[in-house]
LUMNULO-731505 format. One record per residue (C-alpha): residue in one letter; x, y, z. Coordinates in steps of 0.001 Angstrom, whole numbers, padded with zeros to 6 digits, always signed. Each point is the difference from the previous one (the first is absolute). Last residue first. Layout:
aXYZ
...
//
This chain:
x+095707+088936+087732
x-000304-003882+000395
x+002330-001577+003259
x-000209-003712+000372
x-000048-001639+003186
x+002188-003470+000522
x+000379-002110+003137
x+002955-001400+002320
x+000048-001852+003316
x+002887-000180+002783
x-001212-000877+003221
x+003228-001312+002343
x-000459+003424+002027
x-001643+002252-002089
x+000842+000662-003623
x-002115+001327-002364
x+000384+000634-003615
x-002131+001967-002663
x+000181-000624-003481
x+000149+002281-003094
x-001953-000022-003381
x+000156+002769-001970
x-001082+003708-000531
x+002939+002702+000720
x+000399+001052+003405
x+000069+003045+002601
x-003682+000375+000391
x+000714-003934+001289
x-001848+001089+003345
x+000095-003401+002181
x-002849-000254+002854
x+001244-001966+002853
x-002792-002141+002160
x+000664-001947+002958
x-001206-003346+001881
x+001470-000299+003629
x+002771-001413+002094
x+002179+003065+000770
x+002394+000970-002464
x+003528+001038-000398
x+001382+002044-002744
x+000423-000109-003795
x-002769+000642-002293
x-001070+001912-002329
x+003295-000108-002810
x-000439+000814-002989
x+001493-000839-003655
x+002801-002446+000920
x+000934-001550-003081
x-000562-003988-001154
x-000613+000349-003403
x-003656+000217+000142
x-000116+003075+002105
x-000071-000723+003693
x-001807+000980+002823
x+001106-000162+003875
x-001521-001435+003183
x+002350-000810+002909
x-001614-000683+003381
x+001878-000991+003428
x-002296-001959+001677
x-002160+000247+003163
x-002991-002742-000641
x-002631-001087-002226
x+001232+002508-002479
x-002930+000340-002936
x+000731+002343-003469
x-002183+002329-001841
x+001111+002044-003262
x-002026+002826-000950
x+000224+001784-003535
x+001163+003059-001649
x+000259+002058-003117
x-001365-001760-002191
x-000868-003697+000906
x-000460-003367-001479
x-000957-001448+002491
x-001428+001713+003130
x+000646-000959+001759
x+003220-002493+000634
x-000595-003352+001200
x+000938-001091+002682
x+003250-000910+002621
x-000904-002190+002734
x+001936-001391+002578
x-002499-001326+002686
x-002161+000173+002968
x-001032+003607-000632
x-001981+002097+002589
x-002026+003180-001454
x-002071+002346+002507
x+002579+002911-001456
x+001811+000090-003637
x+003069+001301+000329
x+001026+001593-002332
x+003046-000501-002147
x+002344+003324-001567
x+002887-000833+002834
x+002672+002834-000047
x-000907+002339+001654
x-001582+003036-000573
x+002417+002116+001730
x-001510+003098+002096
x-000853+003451-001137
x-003752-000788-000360
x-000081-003865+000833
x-003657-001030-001245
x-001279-003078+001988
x-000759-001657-002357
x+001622+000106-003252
x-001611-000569-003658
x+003057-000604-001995
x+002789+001554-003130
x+002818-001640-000256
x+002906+001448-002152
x+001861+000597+003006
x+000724+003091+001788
x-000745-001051+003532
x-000958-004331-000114
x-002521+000590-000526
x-001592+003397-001645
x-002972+000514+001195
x-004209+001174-000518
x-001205+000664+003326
x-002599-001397+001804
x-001881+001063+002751
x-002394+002127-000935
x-000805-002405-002901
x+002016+000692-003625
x-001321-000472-003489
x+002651-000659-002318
x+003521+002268-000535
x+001311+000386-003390
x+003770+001006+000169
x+002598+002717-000979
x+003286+000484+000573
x+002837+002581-001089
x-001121+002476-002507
x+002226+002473-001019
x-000968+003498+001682
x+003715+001214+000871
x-001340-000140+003614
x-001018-003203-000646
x-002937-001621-000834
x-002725-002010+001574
x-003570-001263-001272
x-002898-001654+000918
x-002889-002378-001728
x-002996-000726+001479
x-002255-002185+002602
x-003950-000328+000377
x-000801+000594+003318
x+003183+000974+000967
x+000187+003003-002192
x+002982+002167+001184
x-000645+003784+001148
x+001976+002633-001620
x+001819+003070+000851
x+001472+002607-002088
x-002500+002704+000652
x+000382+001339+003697
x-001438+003128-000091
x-004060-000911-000053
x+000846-001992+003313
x-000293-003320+001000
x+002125-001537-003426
x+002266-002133+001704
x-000607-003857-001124
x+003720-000683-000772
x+001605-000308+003178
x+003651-000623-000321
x+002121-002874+001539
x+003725-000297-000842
x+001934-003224+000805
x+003124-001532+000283
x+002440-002466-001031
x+002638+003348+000301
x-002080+002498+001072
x-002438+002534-001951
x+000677+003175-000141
x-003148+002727-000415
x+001698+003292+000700
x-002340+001928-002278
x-003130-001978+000229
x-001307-002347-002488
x-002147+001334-002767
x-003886-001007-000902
x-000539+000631-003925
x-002324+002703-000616
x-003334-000399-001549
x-001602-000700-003914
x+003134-001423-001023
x-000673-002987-001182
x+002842-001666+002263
x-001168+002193+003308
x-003556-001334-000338
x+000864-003202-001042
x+001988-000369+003750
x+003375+002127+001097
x+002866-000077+002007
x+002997+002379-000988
x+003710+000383+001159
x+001442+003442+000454
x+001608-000855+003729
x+000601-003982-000378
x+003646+000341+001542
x+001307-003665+000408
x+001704-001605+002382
x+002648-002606-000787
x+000313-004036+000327
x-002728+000113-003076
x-003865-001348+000125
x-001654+003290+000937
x-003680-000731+000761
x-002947+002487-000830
x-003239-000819+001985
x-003534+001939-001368
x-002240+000923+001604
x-003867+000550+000476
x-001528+001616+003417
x+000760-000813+003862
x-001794+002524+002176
x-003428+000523-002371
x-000238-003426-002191
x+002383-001729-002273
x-000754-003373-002230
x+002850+000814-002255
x+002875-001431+001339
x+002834-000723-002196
x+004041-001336+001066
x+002840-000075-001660
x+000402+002704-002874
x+003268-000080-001256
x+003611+001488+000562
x+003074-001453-001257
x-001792-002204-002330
x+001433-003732+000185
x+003102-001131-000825
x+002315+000497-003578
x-000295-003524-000227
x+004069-001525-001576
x+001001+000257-003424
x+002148+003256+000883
x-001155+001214+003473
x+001814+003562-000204
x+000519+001134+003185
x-001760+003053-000418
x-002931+000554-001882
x-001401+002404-002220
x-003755-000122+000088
x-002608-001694-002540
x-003307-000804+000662
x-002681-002315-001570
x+001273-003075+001182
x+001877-002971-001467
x+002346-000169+003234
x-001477+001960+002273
x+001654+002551+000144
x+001040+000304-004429
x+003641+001321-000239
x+001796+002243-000881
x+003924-000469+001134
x+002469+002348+001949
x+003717-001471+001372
x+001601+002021-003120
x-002518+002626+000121
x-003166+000217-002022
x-001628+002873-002226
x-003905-000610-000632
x-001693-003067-001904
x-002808+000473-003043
x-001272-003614+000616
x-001671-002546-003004
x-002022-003007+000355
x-001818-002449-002525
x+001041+001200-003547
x-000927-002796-002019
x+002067-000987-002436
x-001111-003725-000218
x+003234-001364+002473
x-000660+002725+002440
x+000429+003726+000600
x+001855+002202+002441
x+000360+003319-000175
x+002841+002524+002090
x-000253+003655-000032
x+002871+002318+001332
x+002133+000919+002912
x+002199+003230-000038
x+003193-001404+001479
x-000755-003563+000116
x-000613-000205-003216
x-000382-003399-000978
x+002710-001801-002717
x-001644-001656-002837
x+000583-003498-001402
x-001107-001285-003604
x+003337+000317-001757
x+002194-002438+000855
x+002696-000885-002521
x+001697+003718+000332
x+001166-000682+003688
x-000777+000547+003526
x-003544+001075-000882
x-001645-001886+002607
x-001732+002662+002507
x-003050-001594+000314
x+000930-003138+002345
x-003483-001909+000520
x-001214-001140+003477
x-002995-002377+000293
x-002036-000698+003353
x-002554-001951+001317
x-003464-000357+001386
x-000284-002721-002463
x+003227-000491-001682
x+001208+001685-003303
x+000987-002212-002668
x+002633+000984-002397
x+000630-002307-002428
x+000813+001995-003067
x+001640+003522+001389
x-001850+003029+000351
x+000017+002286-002440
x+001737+003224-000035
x-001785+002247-002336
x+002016+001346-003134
x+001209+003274-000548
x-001252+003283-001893
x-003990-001335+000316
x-001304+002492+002144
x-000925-002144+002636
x+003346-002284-000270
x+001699+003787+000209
x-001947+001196+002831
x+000275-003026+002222
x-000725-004146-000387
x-001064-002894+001343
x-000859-002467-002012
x-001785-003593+000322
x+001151-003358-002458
x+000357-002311+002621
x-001780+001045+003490
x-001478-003274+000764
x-002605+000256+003074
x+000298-002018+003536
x-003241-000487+001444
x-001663+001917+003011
x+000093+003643-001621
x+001801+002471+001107
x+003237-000118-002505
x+002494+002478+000504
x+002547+001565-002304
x+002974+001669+001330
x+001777+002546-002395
x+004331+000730+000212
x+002799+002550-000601
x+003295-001596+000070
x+001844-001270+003341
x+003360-001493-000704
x+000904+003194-001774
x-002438+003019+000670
x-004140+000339+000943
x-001842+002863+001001
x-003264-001076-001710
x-001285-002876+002445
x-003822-000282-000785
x-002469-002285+002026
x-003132-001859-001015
x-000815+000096-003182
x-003042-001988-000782
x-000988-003855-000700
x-003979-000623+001225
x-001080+001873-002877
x-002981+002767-001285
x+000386+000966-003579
x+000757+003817-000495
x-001983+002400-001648
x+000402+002039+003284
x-003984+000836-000163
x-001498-002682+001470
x+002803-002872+000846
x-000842-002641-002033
x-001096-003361+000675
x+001371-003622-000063
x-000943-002931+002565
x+001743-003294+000456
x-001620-002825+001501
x+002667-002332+001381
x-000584-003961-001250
x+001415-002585+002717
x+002875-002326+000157
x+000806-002066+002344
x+003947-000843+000308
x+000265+001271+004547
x-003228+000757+001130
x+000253-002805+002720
x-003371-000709+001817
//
């Protein structure tokens, strides 16, 4: 089935952020260059994470004067569309001459706070940025995430990549000689010194007991990984530990040493032995995995094999369930060894995930896809295997 000219209605859901009195939005500020000179001004990314392009005529962005009302906000230019998944860069520092008066120069020096608001005047994001060097940026890792570091290269209307260091891997069904953990995974070419960091559950978040810190000494290697035991209170002086739920899932934490929150994620019930995992390592991809790999690469595969099962042909069904929130199960059929591709797609014909791209044995499968990641809309899912090529549409509701 081509997807190519149909044309299907995206459900598009508005709330507010509780308590920042600002409204919630799939276009934010994404990186910051505020060291800028001649032939390279000062400059704001904009990124759009939803699965449809959005029309960003008319919106702000602004600093302390356009806030305080002693200068104009710079609006963004008629016609500017943003596309899904994608980027927007817009010079700031355009005060060349006495005609243009709406541009603002960053400090780079000092840093300062940035706002960004959209065609209604609605302030929708805003960033309080620190001092930056000449080959220095801020930017959002991952792109349209919650946290900001300062980043070098640059990666001007380009992803700024994954998280540098994430959670990877959860198992939380732990008994006496092999109890609850946690797998940290360093995505970068460089090892990284974790020493400081802190892993914690609801109990740690609300405050009511200590938050579980790794090691002093704790590095983690390039593509790497980082086990640490969370389930470690034995004895009355050992406080900061904290046993996962796997009967019924939760919600963990990690921060830095600087405590800014880096990851987070919502794990489900878990059996003995099955982890909750990333695949492929550091993606946005959250599965059921069995085996568990403690310390070890998930792979990169996120289908199961389903056992007992023969398949005498192609077959690619229906997703379930559907609609979904966060996540549903897709089931294919390979009557024989074939190399597999199965990918979604937003409605416009971009990548959005990718679950499948390896080898098979003959076989019927099942891939769950976690869209936690996604705005709600229609996508479709993809598979190709050997001269099989068949298409189908799920809808995401949140």
């Amino acid at each position: 089935m081509k997807t190519t000219g149909m044309i299907f209605a995206v459900l598009l859901l508005s709330a507010v952020w509780i308590g920042s009195g600002f409204a919630q939005s799939t276009v934010t500020m994404n990186e910051i260059y505020a060291a800028g000179v001649a032939g390279n001004r000062d400059w704001i990314e904009v990124y759009n994470s939803a699965a449809t392009q959005i029309d960003i005529s008319g919106y702000k962005i602004y600093d302390t004067g356009g806030q305080g009302g002693t200068k104009p906000k710079k609006a963004f230019p008629a016609g500017t569309i943003l596309p899904a998944k994608g980027f927007y860069v817009i010079i700031t520092d355009t005060n060349t001459s006495a005609s243009i008066l709406d541009g603002f120069g960053l400090s780079g020096t000092s840093g300062e706070t940035v706002w960004l608001e959209n065609a209604t005047g609605i302030i929708i994001d805003s960033i309080a940025f620190p001092a930056l060097g000449t080959d220095t940026s801020y930017a959002r890792k991952p792109d349209g995430w919650k946290n900001w570091m300062k980043m070098t290269p640059v990666t001007r209307g380009t992803t700024n990549g994954p998280a540098d260091i994430g959670m990877n891997e959860i198992y939380a069904a732990g008994v006496a000689g092999n109890r609850d953990w946690i797998e940290v995974y360093n995505s970068t070419a460089a090892s990284i010194d974790i020493s400081g960091y802190k892993i914690y559950d609801t109990g740690g978040q609300g405050g009511t007991k200590p938050k579980k810190l790794f090691p002093s000494g704790t590095v983690v290697p390039a593509k790497g990984f980082a086990v640490i035991v969370t389930d470690t209170n034995t004895s009355a002086s050992i406080l900061d530990g904290f046993g996962l739920s796997g009967t019924s899932g939760e919600t963990v934490w990690l921060e830095n040493a600087a405590g800014t929150l880096i990851d987070s994620v919502a794990f489900p019930a878990l059996g003995t032995d099955t982890s909750y995992a990333r695949k492929p390592d550091g993606s946005m991809t959250w599965v059921k995995s069995s085996p568990t790999t403690k310390g070890l690469t998930n792979g990169t595969s996120t289908a199961v094999r389903e056992e007992g099962t023969l398949a005498t042909s192609f077959a690619l069904d229906q997703n379930y369930p559907n609609p979904f929130n966060p996540s549903t199960t897709i089931s294919y059929a390979v009557p024989a060894n074939s190399f597999v591709s199965l990918k979604v797609y937003s409605i416009l014909g971009t990548e959005v995930a990718s679950l499948v791209n390896e080898t098979q044995a003959a076989g019927r499968y099942t891939v769950r896809f976690a869209a936690t990641q996604l705005s709600s809309g229609v996508y479709f899912y993809r598979i190709i295997a050997g001269n099989f090529v068949d298409t189908k549409k799920l809808t995401l509701l949140k």
